[in-house]
N, CA, C and O atoms as a GROMACS GRO file, in nm:
protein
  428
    1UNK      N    1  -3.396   2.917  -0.796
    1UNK     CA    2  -3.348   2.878  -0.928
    1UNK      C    3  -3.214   2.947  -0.956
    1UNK      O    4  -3.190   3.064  -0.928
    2UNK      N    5  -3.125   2.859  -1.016
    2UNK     CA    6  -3.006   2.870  -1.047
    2UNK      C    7  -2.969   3.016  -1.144
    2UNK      O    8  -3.079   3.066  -1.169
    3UNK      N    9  -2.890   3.076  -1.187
    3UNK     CA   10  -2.928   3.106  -1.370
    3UNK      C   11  -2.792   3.066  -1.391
    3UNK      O   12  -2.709   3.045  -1.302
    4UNK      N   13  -2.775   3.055  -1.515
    4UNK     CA   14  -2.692   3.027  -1.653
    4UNK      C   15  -2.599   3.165  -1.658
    4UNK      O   16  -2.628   3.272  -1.604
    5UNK      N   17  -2.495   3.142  -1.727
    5UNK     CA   18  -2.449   3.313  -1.805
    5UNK      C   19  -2.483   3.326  -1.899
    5UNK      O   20  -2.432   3.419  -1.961
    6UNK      N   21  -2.594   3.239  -1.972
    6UNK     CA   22  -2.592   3.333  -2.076
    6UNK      C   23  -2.764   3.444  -2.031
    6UNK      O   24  -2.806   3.543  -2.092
    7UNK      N   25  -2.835   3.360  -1.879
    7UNK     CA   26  -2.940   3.460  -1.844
    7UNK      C   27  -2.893   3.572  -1.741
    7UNK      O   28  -2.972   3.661  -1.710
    8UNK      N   29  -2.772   3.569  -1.691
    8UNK     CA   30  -2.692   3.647  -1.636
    8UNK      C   31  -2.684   3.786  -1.760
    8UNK      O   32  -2.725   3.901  -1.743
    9UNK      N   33  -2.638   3.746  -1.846
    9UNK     CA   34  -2.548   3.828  -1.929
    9UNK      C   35  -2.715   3.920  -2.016
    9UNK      O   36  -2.722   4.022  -2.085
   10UNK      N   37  -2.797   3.846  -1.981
   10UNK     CA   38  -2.924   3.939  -2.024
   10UNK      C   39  -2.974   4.028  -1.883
   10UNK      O   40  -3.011   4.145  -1.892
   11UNK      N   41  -2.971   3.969  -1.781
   11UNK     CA   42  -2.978   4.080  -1.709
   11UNK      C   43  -2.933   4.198  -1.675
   11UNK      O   44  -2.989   4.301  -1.637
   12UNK      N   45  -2.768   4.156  -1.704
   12UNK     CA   46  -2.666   4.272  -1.673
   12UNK      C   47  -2.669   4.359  -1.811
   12UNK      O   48  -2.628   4.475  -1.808
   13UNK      N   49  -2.712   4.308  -1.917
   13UNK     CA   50  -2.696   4.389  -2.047
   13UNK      C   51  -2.528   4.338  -2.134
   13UNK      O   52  -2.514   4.345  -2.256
   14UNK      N   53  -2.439   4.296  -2.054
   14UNK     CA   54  -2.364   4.257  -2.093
   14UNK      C   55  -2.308   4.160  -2.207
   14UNK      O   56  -2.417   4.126  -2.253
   15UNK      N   57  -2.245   4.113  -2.260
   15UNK     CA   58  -2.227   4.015  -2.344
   15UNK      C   59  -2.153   3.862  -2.240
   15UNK      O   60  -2.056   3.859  -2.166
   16UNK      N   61  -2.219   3.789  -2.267
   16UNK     CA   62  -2.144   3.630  -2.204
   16UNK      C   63  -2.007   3.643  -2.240
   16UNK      O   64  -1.973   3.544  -2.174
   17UNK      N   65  -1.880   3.691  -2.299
   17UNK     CA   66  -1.763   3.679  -2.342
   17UNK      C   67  -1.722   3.776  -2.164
   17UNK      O   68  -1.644   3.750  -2.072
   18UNK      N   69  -1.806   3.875  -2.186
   18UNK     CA   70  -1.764   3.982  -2.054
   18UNK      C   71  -1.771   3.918  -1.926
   18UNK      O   72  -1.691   3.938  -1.834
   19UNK      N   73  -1.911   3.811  -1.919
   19UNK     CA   74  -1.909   3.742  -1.802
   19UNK      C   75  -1.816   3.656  -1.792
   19UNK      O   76  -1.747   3.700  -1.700
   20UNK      N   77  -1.761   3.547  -1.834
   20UNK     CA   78  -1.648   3.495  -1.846
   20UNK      C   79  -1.512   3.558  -1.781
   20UNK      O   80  -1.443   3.520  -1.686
   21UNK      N   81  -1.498   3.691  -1.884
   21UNK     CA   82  -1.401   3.742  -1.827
   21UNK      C   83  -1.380   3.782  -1.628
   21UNK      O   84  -1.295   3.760  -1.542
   22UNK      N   85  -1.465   3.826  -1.631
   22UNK     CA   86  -1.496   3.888  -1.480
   22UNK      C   87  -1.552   3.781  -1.413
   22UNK      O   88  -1.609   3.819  -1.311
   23UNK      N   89  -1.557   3.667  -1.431
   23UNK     CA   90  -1.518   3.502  -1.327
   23UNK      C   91  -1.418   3.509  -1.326
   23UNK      O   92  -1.365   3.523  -1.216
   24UNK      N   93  -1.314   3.501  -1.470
   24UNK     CA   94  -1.218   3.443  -1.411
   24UNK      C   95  -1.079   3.576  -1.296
   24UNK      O   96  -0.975   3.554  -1.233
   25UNK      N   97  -1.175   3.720  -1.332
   25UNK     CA   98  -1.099   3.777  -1.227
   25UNK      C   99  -1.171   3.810  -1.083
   25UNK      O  100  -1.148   3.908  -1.013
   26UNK      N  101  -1.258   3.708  -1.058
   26UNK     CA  102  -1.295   3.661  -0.970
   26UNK      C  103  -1.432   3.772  -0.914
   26UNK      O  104  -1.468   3.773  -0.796
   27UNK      N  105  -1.492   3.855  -1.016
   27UNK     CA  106  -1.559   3.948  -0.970
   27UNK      C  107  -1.696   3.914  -0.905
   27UNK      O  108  -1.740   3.957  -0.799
   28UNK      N  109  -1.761   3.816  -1.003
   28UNK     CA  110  -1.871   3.762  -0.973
   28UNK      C  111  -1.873   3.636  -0.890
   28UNK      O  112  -1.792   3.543  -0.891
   29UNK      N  113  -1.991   3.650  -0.813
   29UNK     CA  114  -1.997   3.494  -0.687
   29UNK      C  115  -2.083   3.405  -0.784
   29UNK      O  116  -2.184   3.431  -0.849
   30UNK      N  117  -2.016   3.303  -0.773
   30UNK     CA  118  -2.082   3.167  -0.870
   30UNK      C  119  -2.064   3.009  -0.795
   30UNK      O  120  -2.044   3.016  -0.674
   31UNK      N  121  -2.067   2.941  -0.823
   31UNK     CA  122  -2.027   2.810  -0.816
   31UNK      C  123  -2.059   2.695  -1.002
   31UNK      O  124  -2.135   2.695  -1.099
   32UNK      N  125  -1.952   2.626  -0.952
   32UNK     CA  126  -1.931   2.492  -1.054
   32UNK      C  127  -2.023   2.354  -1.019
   32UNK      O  128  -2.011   2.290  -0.915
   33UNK      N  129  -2.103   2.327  -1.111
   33UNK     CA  130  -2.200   2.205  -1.073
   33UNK      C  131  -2.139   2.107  -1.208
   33UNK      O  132  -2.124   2.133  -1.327
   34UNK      N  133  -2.118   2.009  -1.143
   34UNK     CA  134  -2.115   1.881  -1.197
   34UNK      C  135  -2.204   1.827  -1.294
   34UNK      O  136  -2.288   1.750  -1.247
   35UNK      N  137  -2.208   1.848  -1.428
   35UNK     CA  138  -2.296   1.789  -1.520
   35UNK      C  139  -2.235   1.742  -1.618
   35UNK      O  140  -2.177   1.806  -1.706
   36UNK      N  141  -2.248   1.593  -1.602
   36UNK     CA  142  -2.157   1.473  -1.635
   36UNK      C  143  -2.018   1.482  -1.633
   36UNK      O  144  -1.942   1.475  -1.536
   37UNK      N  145  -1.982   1.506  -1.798
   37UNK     CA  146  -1.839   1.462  -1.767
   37UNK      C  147  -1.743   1.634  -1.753
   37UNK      O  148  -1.621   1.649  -1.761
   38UNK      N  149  -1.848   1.743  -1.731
   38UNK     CA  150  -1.793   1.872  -1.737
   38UNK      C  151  -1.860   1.942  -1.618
   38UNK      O  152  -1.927   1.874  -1.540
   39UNK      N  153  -1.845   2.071  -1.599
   39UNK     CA  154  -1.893   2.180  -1.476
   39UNK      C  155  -1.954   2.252  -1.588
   39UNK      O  156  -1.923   2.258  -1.707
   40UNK      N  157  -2.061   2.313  -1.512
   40UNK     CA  158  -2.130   2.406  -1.541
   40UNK      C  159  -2.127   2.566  -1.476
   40UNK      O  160  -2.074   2.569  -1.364
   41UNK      N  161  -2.156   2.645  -1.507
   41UNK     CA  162  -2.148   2.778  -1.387
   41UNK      C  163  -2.255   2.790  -1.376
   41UNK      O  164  -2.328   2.765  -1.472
   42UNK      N  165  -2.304   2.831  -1.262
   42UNK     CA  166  -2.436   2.845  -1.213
   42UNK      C  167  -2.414   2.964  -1.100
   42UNK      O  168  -2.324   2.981  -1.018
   43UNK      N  169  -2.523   3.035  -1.128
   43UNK     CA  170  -2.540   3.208  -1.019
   43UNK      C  171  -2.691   3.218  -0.928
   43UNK      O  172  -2.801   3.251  -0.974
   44UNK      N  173  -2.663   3.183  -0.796
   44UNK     CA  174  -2.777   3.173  -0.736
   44UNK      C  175  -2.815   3.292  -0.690
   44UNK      O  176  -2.740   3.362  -0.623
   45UNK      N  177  -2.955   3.329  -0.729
   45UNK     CA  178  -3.054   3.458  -0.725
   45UNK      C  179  -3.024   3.530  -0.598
   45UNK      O  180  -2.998   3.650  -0.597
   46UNK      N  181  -3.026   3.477  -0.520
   46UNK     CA  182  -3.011   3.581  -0.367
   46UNK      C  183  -2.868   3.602  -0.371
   46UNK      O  184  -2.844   3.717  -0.333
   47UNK      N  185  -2.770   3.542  -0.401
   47UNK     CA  186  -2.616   3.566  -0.384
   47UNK      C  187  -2.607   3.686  -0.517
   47UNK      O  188  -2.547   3.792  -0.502
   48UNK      N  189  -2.641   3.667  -0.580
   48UNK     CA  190  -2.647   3.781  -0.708
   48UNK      C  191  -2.741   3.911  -0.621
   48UNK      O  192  -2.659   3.996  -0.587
   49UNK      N  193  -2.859   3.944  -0.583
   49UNK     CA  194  -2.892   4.002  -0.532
   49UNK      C  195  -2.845   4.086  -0.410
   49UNK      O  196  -2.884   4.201  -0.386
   50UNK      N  197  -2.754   4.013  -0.335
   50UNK     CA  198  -2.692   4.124  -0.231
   50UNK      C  199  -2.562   4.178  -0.351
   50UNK      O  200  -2.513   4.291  -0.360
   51UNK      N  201  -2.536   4.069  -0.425
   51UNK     CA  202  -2.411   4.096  -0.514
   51UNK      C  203  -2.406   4.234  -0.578
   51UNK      O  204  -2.305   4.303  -0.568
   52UNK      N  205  -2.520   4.276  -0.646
   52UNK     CA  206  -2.603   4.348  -0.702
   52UNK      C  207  -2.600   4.518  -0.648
   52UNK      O  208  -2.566   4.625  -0.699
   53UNK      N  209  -2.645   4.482  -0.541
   53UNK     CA  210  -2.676   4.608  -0.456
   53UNK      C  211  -2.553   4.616  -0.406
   53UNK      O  212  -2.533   4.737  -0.393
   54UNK      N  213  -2.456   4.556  -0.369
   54UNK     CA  214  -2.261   4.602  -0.327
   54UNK      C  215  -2.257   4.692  -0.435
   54UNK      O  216  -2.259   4.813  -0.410
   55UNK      N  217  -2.251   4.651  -0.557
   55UNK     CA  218  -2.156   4.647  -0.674
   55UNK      C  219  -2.184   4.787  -0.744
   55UNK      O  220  -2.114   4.820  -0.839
   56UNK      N  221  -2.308   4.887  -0.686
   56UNK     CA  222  -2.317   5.007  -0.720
   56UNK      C  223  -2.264   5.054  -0.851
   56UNK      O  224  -2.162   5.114  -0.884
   57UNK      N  225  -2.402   4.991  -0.936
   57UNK     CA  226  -2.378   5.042  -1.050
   57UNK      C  227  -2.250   4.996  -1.152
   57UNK      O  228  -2.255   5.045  -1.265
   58UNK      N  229  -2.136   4.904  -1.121
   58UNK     CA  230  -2.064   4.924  -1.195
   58UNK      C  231  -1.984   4.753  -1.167
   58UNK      O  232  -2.000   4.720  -1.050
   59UNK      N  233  -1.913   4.656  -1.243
   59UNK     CA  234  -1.834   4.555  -1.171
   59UNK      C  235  -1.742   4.592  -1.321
   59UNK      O  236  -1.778   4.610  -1.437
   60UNK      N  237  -1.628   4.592  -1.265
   60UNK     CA  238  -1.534   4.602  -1.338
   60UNK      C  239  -1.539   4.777  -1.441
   60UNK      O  240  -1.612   4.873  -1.416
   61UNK      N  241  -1.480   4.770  -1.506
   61UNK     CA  242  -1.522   4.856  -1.632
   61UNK      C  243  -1.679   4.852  -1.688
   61UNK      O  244  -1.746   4.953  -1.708
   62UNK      N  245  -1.714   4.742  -1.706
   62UNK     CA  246  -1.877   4.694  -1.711
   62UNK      C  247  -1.973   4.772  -1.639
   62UNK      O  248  -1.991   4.749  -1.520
   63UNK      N  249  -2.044   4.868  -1.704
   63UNK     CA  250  -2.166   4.930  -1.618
   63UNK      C  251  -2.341   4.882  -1.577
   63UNK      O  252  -2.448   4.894  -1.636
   64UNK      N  253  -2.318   4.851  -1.503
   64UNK     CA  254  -2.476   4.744  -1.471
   64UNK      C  255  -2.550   4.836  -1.460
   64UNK      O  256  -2.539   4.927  -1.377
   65UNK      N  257  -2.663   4.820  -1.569
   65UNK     CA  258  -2.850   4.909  -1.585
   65UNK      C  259  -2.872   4.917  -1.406
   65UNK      O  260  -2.843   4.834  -1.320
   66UNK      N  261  -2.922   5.030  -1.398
   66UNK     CA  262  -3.013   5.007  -1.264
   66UNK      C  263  -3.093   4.946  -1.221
   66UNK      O  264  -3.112   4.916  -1.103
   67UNK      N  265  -3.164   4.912  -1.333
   67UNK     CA  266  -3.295   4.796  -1.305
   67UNK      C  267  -3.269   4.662  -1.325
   67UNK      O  268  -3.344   4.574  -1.365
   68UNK      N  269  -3.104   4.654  -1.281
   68UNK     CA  270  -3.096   4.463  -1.312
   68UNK      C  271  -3.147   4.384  -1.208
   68UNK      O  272  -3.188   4.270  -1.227
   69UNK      N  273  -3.146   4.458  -1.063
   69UNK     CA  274  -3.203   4.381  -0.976
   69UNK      C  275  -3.353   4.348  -1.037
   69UNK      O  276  -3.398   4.238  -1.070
   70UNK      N  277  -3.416   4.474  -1.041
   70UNK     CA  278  -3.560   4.427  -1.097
   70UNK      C  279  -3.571   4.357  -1.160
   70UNK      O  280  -3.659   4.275  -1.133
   71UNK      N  281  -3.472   4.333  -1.325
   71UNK     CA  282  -3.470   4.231  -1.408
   71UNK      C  283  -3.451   4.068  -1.359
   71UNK      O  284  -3.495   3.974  -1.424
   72UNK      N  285  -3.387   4.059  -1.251
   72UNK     CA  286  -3.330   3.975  -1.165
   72UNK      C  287  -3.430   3.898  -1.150
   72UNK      O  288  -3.428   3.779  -1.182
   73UNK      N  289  -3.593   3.996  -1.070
   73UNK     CA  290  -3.668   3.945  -0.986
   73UNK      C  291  -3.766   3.884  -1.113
   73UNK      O  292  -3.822   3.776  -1.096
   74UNK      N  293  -3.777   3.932  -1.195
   74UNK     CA  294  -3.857   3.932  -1.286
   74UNK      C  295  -3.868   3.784  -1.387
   74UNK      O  296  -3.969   3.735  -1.438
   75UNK      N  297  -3.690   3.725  -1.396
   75UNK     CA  298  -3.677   3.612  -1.460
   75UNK      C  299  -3.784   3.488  -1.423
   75UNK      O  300  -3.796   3.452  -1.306
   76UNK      N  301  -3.865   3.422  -1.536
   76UNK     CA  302  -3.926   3.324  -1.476
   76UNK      C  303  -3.854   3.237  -1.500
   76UNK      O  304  -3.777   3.232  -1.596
   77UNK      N  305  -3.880   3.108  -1.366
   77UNK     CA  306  -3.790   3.015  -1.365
   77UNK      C  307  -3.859   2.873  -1.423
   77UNK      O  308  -3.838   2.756  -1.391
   78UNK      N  309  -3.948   2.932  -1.523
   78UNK     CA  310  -3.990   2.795  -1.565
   78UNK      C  311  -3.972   2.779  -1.733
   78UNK      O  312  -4.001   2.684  -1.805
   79UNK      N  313  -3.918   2.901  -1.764
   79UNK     CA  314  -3.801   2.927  -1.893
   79UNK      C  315  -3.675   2.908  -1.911
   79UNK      O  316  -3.599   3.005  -1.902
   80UNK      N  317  -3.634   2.801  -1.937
   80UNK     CA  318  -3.536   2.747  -1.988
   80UNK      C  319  -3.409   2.843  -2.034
   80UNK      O  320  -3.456   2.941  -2.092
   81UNK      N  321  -3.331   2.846  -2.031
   81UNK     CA  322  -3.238   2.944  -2.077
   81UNK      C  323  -3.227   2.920  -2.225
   81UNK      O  324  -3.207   3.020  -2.294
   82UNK      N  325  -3.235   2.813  -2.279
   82UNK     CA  326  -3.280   2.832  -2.455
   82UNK      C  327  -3.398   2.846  -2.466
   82UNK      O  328  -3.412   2.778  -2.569
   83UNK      N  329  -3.464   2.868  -2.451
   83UNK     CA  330  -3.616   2.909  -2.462
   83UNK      C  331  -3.604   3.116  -2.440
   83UNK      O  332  -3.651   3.202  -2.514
   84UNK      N  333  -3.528   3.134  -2.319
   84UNK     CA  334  -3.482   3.306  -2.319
   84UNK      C  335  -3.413   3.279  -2.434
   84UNK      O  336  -3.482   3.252  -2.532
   85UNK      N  337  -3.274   3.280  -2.450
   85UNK     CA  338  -3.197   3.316  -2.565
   85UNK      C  339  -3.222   3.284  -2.683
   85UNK      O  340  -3.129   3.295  -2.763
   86UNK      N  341  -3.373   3.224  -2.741
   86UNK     CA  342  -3.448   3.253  -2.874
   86UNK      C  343  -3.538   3.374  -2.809
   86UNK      O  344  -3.485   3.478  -2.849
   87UNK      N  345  -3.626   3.399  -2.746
   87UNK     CA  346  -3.689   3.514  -2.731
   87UNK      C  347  -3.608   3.626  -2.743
   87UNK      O  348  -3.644   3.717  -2.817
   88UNK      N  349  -3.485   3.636  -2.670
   88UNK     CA  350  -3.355   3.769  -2.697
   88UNK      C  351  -3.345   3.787  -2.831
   88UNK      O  352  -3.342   3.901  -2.878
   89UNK      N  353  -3.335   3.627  -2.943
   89UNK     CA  354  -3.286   3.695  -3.023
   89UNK      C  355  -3.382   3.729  -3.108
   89UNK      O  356  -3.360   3.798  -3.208
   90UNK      N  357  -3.498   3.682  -3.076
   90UNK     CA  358  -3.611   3.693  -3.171
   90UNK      C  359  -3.685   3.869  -3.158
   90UNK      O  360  -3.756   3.940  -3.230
   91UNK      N  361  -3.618   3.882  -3.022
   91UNK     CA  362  -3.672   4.080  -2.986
   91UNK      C  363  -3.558   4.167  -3.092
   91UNK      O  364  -3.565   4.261  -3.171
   92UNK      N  365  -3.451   4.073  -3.041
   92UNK     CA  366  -3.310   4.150  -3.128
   92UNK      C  367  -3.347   4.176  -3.266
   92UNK      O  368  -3.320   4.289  -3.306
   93UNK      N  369  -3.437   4.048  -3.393
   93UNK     CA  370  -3.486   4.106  -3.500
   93UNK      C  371  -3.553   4.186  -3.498
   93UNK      O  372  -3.504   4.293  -3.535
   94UNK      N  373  -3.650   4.187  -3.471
   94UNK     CA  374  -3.792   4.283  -3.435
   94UNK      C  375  -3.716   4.448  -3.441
   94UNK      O  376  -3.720   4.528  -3.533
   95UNK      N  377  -3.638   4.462  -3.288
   95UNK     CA  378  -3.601   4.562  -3.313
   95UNK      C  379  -3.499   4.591  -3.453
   95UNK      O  380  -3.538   4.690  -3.516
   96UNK      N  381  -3.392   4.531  -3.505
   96UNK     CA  382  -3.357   4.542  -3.649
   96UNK      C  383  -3.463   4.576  -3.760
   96UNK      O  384  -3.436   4.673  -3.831
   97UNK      N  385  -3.564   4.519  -3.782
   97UNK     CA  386  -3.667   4.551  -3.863
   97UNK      C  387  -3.749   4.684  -3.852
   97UNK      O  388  -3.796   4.753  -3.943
   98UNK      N  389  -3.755   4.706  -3.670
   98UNK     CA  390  -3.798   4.817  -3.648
   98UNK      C  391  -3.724   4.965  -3.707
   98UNK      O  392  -3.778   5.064  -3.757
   99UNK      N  393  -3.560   4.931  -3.676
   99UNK     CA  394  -3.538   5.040  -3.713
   99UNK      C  395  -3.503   5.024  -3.879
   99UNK      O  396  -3.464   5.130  -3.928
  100UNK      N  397  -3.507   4.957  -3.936
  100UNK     CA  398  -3.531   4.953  -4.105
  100UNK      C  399  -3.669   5.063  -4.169
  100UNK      O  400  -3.680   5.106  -4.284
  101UNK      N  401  -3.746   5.082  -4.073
  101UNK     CA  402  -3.840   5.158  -4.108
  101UNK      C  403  -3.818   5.296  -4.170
  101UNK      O  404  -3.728   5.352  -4.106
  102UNK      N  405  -3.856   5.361  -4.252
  102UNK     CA  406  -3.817   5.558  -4.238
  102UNK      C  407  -3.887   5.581  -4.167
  102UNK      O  408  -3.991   5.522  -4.141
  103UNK      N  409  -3.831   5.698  -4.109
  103UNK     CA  410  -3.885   5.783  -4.016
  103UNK      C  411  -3.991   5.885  -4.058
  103UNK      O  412  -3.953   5.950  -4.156
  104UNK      N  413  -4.124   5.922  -4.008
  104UNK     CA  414  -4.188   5.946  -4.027
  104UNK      C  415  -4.177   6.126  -3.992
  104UNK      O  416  -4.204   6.176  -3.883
  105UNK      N  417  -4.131   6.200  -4.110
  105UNK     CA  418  -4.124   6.322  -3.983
  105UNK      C  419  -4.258   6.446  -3.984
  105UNK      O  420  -4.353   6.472  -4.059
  106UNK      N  421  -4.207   6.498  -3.867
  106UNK     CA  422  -4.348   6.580  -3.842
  106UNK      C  423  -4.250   6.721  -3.906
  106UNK      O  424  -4.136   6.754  -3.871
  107UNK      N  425  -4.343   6.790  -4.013
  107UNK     CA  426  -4.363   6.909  -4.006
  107UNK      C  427  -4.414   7.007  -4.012
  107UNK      O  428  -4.354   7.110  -3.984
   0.00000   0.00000   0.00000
């Protein structure tokens, strides 16, 4: 299975504006697929995976989590990339609400 940038850009922790950038300075291995009258970018799992383990921790200024490979392996491919990017943003409230809480302190 293919991924998207915007399930790229959840693995790496990054923002999709950053992935963009670092295509077009050629950092990341991708290819362009034909869907209709435009291209799409598309990042195939094993080419990201050796990609991954080169790139030691870091592509560009951009610092990649250690566990993106794991995150990598972990993506299911029968989730839609809008189907992830409502779950992202639906964790993204959760945690907002979470930290709306007071803190409970011990003394």
């Amino acid at each position: 299975m293919d991924l998207t940038v915007k399930q790229l850009s959840i693995v790496l922790g990054i923002s999709s504006h950053r992935i963009y950038r670092l295509l077009r300075q050629g950092k990341i291995p991708h290819k362009r697929v034909n869907a209709g009258k435009r291209s799409v970018i598309r990042f195939e799992r094993d080419t990201l995976h050796r990609w991954l383990a080169d790139a030691k921790g870091q592509i560009g200024r951009a610092k990649i989590p250690e566990d993106a490979v794991e995150r990598l392996s972990r993506i299911d491919p029968q989730i839609s990339p809008l189907d992830m990017e409502r779950i992202v943003t639906e964790i993204r409230k959760i945690k907002r609400e979470i930290e709306k809480i007071p803190k409970i302190r011990k003394e």
